[in-house]
C-alpha positions in Angstrom: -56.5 -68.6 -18.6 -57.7 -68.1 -15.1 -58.3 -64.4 -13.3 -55.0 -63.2 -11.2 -55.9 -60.8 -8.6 -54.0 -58.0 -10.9 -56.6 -58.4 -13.5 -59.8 -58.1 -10.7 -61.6 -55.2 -10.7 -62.2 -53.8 -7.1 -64.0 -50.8 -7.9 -63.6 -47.2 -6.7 -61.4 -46.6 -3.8 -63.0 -44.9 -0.7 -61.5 -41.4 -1.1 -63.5 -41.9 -5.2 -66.1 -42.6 -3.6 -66.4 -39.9 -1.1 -65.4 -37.3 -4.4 -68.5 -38.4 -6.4 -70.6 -37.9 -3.2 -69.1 -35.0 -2.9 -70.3 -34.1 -6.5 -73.5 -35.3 -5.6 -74.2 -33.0 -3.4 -72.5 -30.3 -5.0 -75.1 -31.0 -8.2 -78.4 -31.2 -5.7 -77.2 -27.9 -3.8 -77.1 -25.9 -7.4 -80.2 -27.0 -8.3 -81.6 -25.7 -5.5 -80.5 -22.3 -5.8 -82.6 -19.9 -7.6 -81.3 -16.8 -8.6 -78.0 -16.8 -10.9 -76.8 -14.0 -8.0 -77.8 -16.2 -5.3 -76.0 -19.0 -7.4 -72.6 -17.5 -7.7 -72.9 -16.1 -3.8 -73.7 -19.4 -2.6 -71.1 -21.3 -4.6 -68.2 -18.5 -3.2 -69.0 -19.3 -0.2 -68.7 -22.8 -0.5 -65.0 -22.9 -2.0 -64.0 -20.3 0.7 -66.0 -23.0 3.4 -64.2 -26.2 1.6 -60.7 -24.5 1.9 -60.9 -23.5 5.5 -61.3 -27.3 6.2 -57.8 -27.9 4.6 -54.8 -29.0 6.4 -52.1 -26.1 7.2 -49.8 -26.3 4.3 -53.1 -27.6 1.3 -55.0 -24.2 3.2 -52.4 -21.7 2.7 -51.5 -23.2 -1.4 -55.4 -23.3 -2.0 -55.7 -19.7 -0.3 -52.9 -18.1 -3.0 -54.8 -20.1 -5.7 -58.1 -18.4 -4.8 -56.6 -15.3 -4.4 -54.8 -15.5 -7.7 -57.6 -16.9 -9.6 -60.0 -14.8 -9.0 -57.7 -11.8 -9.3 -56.5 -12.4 -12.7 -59.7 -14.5 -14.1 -62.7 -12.3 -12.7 -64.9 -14.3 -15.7 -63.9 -17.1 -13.6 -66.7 -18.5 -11.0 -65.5 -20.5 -7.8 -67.3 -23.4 -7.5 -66.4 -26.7 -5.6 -66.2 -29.8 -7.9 -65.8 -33.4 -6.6 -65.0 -31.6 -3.4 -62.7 -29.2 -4.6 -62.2 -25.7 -4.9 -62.5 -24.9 -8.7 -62.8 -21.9 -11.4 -65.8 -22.2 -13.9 -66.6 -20.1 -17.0 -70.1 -20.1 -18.0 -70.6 -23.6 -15.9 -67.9 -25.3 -17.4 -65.1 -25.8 -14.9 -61.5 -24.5 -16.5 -58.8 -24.9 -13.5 -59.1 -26.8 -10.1 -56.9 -27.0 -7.3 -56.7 -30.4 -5.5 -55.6 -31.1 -2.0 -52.5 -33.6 -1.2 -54.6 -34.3 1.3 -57.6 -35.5 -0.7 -56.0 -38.4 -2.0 -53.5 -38.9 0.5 -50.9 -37.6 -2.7 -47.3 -35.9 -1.5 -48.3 -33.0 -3.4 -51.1 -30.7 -4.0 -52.0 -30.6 -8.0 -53.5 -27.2 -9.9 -55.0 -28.9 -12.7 -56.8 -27.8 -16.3 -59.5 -29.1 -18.2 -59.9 -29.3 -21.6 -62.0 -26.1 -21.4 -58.4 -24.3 -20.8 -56.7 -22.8 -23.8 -53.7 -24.3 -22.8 -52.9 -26.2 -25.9 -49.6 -25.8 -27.3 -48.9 -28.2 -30.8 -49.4 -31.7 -30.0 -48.6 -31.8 -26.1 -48.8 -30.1 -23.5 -49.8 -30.0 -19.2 -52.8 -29.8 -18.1 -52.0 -30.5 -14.7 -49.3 -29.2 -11.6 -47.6 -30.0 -8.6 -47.9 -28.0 -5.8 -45.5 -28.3 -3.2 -45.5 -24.1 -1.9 -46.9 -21.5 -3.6 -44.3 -18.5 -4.1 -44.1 -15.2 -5.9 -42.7 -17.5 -8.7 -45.1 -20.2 -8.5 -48.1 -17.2 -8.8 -46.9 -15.5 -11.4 -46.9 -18.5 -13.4 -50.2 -19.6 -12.0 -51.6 -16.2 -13.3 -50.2 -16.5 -17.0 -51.6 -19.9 -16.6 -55.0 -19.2 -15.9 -54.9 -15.9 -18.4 -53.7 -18.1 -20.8 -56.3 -20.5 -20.3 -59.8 -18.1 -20.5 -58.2 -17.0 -23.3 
């Protein structure tokens, strides 16, 4: 049987690419840090710096996110990962909040990771789309991510 250009392998796309960069340099710029103060301080920032850079509607979701996040999950560390704004406890990152924009989606997604205690019996979500963020959409972001520290 001969290859069809549906079974070739063409790698990483450019906007994969420019997230595991993005990782890259997120990993280097930790390890250079030195106090675990400094750390955290330096990480903020860095979340707060990546969401500024955000187009309009992305910037004002990822804003309520932060704000809700670290309101309702203070054992919750903003970090970025893969370019992202993103909510670690004890290094491990538990939520995320990805921008349409970053894969050139039509919606923005506030995702889990298997660090989450999200599981309910066999199945369940670990990830959301984000199309506005209202006073519905926060309050279930905050049992969400209460729900998911535990």
């Amino acid at each position: 049987m001969g290859s069809t250009k549906s079974d070739s392998y063409e790698g990483f796309s450019a906007d994969e690419r420019a997230a595991m960069k993005d990782h890259a340099k997120e990993m280097k710029a930790a390890a250079r840090r030195t106090s675990a103060a400094e750390k955290a301080a330096e990480a903020a920032r860095e979340v707060l710096e990546k969401i500024a850079e955000m187009q309009d509607s992305d910037r004002i979701m990822a804003e309520r996110v932060h704000a809700v996040v670290t309101a309702n999950a203070p054992s919750l560390a903003p970090k970025l990962w893969y370019g992202m704004p993103a909510y670690a406890l004890d290094g491990k990152v538990v939520c995320f909040f990805q921008s349409a924009e970053k894969f050139k989606s039509r919606y923005a997604t506030l995702g889990f990771s298997d660090q989450a205690k999200l599981d309910e019996d066999t199945m369940w979500a670990n990830a959301f789309a984000l199309i506005e963020v209202t006073p519905e959409v926060e309050a279930r972001i905050v049992a969400l991510v209460k729900r998911a520290v535990g």
